[in-house]
BATOR-619251 format. One record per residue (C-alpha): x, y, z; chain. Coordinates in Angstrom, 1 decimal, always signed. Layout:
N
ATOM        u        v        w   chaine
ATOM        X        Y        Z        A
...
***
This chain:
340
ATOM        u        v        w   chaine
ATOM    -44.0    -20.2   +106.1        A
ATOM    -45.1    -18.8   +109.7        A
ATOM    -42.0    -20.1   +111.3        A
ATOM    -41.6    -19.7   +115.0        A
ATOM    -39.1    -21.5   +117.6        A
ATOM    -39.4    -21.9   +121.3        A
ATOM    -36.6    -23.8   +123.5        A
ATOM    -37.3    -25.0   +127.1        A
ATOM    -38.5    -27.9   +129.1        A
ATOM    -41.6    -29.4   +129.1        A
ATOM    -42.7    -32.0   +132.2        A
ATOM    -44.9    -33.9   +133.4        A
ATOM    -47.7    -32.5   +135.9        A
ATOM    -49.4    -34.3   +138.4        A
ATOM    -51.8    -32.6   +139.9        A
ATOM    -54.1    -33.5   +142.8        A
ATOM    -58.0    -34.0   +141.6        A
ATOM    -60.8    -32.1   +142.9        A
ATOM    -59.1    -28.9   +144.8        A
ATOM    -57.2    -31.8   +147.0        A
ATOM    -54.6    -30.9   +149.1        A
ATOM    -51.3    -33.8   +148.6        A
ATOM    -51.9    -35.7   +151.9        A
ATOM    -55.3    -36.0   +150.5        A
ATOM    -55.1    -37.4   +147.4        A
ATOM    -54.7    -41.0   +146.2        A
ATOM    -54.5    -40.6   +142.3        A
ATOM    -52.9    -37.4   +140.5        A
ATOM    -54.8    -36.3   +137.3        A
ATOM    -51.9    -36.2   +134.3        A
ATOM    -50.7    -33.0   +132.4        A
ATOM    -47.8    -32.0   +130.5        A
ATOM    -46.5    -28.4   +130.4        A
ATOM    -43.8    -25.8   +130.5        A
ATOM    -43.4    -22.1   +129.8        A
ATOM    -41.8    -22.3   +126.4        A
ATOM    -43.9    -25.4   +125.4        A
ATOM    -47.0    -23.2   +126.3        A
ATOM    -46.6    -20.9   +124.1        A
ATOM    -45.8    -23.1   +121.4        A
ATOM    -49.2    -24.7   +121.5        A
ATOM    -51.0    -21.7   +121.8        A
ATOM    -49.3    -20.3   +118.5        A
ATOM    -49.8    -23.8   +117.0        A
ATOM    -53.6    -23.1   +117.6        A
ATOM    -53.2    -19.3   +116.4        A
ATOM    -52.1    -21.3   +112.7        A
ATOM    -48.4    -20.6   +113.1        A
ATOM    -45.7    -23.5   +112.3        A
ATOM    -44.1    -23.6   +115.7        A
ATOM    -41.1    -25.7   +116.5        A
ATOM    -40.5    -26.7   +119.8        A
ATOM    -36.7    -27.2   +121.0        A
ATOM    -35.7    -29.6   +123.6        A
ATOM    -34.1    -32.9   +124.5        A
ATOM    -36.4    -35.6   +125.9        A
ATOM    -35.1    -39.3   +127.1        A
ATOM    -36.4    -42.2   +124.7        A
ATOM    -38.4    -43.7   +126.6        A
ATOM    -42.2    -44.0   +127.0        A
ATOM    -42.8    -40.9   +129.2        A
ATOM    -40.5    -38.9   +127.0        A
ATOM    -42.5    -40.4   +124.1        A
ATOM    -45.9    -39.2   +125.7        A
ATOM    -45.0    -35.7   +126.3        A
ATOM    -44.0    -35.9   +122.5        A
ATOM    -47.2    -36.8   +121.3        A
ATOM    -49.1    -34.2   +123.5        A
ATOM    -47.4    -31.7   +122.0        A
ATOM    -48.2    -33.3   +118.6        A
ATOM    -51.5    -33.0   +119.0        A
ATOM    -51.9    -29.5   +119.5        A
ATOM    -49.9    -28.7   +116.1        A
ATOM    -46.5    -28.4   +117.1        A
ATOM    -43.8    -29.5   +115.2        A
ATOM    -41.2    -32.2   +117.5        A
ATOM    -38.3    -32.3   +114.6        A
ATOM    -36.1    -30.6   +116.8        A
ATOM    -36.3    -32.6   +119.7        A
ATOM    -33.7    -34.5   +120.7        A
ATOM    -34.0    -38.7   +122.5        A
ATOM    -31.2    -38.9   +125.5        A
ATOM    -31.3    -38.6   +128.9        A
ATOM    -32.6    -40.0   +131.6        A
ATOM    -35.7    -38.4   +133.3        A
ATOM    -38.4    -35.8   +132.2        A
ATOM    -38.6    -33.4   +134.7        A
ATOM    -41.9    -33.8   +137.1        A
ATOM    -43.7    -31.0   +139.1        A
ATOM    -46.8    -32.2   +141.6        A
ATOM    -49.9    -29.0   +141.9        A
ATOM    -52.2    -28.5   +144.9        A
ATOM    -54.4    -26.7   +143.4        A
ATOM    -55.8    -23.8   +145.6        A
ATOM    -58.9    -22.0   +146.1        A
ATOM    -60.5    -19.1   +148.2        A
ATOM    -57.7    -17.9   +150.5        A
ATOM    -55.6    -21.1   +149.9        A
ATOM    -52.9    -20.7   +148.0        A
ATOM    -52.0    -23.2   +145.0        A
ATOM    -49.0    -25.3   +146.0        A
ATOM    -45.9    -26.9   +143.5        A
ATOM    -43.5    -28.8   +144.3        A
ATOM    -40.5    -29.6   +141.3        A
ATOM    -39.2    -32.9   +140.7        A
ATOM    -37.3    -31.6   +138.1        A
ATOM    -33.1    -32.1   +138.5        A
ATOM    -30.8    -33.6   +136.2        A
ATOM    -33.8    -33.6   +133.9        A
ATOM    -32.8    -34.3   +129.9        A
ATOM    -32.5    -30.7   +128.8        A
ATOM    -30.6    -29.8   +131.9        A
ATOM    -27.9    -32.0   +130.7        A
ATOM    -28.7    -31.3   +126.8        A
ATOM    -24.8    -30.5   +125.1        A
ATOM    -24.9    -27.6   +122.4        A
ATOM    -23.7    -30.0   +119.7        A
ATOM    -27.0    -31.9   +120.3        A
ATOM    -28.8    -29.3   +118.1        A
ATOM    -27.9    -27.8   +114.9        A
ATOM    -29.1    -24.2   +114.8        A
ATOM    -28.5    -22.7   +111.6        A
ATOM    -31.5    -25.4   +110.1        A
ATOM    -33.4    -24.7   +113.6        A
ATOM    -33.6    -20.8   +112.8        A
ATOM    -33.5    -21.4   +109.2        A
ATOM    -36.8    -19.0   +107.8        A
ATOM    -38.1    -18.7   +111.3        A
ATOM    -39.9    -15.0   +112.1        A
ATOM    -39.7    -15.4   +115.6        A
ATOM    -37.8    -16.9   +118.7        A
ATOM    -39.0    -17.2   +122.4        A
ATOM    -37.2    -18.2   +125.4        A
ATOM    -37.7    -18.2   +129.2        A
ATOM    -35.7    -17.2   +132.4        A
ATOM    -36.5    -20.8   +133.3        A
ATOM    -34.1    -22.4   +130.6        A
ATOM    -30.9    -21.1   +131.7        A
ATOM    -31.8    -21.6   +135.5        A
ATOM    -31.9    -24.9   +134.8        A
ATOM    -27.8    -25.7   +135.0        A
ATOM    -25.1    -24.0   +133.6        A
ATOM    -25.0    -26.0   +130.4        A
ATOM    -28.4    -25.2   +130.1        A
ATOM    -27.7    -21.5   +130.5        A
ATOM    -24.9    -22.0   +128.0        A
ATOM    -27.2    -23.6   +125.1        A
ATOM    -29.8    -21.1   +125.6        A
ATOM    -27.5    -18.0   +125.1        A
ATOM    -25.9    -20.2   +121.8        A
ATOM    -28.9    -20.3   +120.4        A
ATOM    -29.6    -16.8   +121.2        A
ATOM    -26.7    -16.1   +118.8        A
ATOM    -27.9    -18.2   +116.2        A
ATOM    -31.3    -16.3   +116.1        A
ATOM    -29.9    -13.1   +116.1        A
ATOM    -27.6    -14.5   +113.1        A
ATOM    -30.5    -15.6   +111.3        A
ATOM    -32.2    -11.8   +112.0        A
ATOM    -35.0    -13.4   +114.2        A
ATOM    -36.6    -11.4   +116.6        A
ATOM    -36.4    -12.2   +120.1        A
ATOM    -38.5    -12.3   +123.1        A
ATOM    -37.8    -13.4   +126.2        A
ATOM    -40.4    -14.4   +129.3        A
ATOM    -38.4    -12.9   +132.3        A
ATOM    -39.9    -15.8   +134.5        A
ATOM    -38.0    -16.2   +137.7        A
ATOM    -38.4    -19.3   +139.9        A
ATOM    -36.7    -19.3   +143.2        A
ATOM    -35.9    -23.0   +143.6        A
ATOM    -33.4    -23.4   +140.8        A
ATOM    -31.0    -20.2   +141.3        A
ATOM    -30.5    -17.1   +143.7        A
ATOM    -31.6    -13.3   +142.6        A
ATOM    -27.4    -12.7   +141.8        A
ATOM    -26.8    -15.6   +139.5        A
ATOM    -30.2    -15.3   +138.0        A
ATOM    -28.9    -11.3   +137.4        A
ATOM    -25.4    -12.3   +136.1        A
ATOM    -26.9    -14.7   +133.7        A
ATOM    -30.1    -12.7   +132.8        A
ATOM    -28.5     -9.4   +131.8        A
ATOM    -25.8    -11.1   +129.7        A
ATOM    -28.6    -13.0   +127.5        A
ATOM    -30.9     -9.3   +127.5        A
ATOM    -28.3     -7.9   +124.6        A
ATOM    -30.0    -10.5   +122.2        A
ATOM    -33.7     -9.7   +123.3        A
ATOM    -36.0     -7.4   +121.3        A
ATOM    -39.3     -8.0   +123.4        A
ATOM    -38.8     -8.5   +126.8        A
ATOM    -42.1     -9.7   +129.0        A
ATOM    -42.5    -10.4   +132.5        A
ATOM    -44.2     -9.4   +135.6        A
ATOM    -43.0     -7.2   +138.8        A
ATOM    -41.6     -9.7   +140.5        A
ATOM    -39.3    -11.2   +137.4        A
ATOM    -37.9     -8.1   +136.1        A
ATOM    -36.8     -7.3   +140.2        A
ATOM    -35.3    -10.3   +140.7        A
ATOM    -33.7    -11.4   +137.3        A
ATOM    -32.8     -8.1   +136.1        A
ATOM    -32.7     -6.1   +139.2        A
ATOM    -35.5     -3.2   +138.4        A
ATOM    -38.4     -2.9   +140.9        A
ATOM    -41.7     -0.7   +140.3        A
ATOM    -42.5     +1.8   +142.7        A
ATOM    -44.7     +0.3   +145.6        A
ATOM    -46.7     -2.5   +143.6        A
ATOM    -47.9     -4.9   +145.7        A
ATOM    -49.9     -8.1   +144.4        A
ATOM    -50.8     -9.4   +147.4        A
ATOM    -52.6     -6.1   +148.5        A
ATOM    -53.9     -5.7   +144.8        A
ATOM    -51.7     -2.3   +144.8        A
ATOM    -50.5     -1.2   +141.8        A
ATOM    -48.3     +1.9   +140.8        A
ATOM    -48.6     +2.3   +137.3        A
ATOM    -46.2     +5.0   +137.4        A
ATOM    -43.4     +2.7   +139.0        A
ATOM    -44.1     +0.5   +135.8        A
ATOM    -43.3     +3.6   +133.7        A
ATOM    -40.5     +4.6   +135.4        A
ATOM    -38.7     +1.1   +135.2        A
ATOM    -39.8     +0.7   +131.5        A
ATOM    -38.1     +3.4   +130.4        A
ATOM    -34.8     +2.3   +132.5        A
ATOM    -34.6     -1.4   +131.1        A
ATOM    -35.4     +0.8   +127.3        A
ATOM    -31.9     +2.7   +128.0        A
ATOM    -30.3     -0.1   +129.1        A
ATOM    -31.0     -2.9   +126.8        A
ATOM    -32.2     -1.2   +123.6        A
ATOM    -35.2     -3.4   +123.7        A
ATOM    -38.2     -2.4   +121.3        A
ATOM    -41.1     -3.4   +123.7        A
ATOM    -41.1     -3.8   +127.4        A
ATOM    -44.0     -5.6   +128.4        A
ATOM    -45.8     -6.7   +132.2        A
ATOM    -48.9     -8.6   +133.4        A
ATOM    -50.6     -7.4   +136.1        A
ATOM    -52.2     -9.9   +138.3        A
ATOM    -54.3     -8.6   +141.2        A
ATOM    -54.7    -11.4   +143.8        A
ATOM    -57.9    -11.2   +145.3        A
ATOM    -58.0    -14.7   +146.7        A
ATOM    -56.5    -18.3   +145.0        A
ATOM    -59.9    -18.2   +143.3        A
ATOM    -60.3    -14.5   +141.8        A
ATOM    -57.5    -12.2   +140.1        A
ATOM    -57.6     -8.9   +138.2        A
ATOM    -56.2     -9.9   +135.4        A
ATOM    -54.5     -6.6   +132.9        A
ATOM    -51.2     -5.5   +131.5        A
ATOM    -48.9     -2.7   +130.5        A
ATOM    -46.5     -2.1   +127.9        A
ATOM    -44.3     +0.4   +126.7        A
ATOM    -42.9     +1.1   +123.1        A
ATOM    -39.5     +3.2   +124.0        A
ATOM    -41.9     +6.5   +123.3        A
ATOM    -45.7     +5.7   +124.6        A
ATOM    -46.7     +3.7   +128.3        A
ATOM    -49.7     +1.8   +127.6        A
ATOM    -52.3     +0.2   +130.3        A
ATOM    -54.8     -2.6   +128.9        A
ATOM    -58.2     -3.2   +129.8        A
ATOM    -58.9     -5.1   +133.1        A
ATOM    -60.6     -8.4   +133.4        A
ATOM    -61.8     -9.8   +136.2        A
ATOM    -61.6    -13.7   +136.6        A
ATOM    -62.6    -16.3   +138.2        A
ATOM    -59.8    -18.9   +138.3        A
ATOM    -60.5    -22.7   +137.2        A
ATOM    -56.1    -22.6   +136.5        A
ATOM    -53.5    -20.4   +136.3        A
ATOM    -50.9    -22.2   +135.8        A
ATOM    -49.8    -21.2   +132.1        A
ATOM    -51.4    -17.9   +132.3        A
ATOM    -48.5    -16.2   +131.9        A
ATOM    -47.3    -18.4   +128.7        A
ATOM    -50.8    -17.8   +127.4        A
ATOM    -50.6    -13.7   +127.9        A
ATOM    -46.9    -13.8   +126.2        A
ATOM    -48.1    -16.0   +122.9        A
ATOM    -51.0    -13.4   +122.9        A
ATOM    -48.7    -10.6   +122.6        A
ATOM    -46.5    -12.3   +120.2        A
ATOM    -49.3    -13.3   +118.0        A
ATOM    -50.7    -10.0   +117.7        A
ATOM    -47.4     -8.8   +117.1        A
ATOM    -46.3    -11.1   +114.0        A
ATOM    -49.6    -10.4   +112.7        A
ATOM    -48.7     -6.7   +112.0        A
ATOM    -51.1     -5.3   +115.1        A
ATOM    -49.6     -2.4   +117.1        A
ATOM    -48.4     -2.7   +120.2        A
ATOM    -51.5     -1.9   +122.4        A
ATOM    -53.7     -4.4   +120.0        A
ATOM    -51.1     -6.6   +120.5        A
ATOM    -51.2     -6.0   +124.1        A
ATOM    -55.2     -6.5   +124.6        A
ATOM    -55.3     -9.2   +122.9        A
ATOM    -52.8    -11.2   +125.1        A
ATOM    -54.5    -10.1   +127.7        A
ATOM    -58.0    -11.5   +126.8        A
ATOM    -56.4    -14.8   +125.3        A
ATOM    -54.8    -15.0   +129.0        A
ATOM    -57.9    -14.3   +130.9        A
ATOM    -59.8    -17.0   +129.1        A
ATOM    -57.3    -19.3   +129.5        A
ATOM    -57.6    -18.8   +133.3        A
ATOM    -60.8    -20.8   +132.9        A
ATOM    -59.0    -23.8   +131.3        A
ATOM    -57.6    -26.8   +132.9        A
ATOM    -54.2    -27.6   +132.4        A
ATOM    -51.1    -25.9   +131.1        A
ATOM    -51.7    -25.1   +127.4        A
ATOM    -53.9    -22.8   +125.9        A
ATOM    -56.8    -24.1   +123.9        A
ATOM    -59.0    -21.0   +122.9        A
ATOM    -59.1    -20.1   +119.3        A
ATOM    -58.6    -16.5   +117.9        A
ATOM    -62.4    -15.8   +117.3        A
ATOM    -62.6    -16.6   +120.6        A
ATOM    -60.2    -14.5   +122.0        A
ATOM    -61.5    -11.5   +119.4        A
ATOM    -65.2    -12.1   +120.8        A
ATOM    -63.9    -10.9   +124.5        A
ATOM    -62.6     -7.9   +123.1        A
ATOM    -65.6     -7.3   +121.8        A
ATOM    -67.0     -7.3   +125.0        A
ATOM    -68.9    -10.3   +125.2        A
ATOM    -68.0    -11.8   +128.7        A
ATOM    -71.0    -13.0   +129.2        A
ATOM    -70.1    -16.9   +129.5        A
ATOM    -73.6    -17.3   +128.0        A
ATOM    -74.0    -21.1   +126.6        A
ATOM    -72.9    -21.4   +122.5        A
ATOM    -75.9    -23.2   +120.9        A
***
């Protein structure tokens, strides 16, 4: 068994159609996503057995974002019926020099609420290989904070490896709590992934002058930093994407990763965005796929990194390439030449 376990939220997305801006549109296309649900689907797809860990309300809409996650491959056993709402998030989708805008719908959501007796985590972790968490979970409320760092404990009981997505969102808690909370969970965590911005404001470490806006980046600053959150939290892999904003419409898309000896940079791809919401999800269950598959840590690394890029061009939050896929764009076939 290729066990792995993700905990989170997932919600509903409703996004506006066409590039539309909200006071446009008069229908929102329907999607269902979140960070740790992402990555469950995308290792579902890679052939793993993933497990995804939540509470949803029992009622239809709960029910629906169920069965979407059924029907990429991952396994719902573990999610719990109560509650009253699933947490909602609208997308303006944005293009050229517009920015995408999302606005979160998302309090007092089912999983906020979830109580630590809801789940029983000795069968949750029982023969899993690997467990993946968010920032995002424990932002959520303090009893969500509280269930994530429980079952953080009940992995490391179970001698699961950890891996955290650093994922900082500014609407559901401040840089200081975000810190006091973060660096408490980080003594659990054996891969730690993020970007520049997450690991300065949820753990307080900031590289060098990067700037994403200007497309600026000081690899050394990423070294530096590395190194530092290495000392600090014993982790065994320290891992960044690197997103270059060109425009709303065209990123360079790369990542680096260090190893506690050896600072590592990845290729760089250039895309051309059809969504990017999920790309980060996508880039960690890369990494963590290549990973559990015995590949070192730069393998590991590229191969996020292409299974990322391509699912820039993909509508909606989850993932749907497949590994030859992935493997052909590391082969360097970016050709986007019709498959006949």
């Amino acid at each position: 068994m290729k066990k792995v376990v993700t905990l989170g939220e997932i919600m509903l997305r409703l996004s506006t159609p066409r590039y539309e801006r909200f006071i446009q549109a008069n229908s929102f296309d329907v999607v269902y996503g979140g960070g740790e649900a992402n990555v469950a689907v995308s290792l579902a797809n890679y052939g793993y057995d993933t497990y995804f860990v939540s509470k949803l309300p029992d009622n239809d809409i709960g029910q629906s974002a169920i069965n979407n996650l059924r029907r990429f491959g991952v396994n719902t056993d573990y999610i719990v019926r109560g509650g009253d709402r699933v947490g909602i998030y609208y997308l303006e989708t944005g293009a050229s020099m517009r920015p995408s805008k999302v606005i979160y719908d998302r309090a007092n959501s089912a999983i906020s609420e979830a109580d630590i007796s809801d789940f029983d985590f000795d069968e949750i972790f029982k023969d899993a290989l690997w467990f993946h968490f968010s920032g995002i979970t424990p932002a959520l409320s303090d009893k969500a904070a509280k269930l994530t760092k429980e079952a953080l404990k009940a992995a490391k009981k179970h001698n699961v490896t950890v891996s955290v997505d650093l994922n900082y969102r500014k609407n559901l808690w401040s840089p200081e709590k975000a810190q006091e909370i973060m660096t408490d969970l980080m003594q659990y965590v054996d891969v730690c992934i993020g970007n520049e911005e997450d690991a300065h404001l949820t753990l307080g470490f900031k590289p060098g002058k990067t700037d994403v806006t200007s497309g600026e980046l000081e690899l050394s600053g990423y070294k530096d930093i590395f190194k530092q959150m290495v000392d600090k939290f014993g982790f065994k892999y320290v891992i960044s994407s690197l997103r270059e904003s060109y425009s709303a419409s065209d990123n360079g898309w790369s990542a680096c990763a260090y190893d506690g000896k050896e600072f590592y940079h990845s290729r760089k791809y250039d895309v051309r965005i059809v969504d990017r919401v999920g790309g980060g999800d996508s880039f960690a269950s890369g990494v963590i796929y290549g990973l559990l598959e015995g590949k070192n840590f730069k393998d590991a690394l590229e191969f996020g990194v292409a299974a990322s890029a391509l699912k820039h061009t993909i509508h909606g939050d989850f993932n749907m390439v497949t590994i030859s896929e992935v493997e052909n764009l590391l082969r360097g076939d970016a050709s986007g030449r019709v498959q006949r």
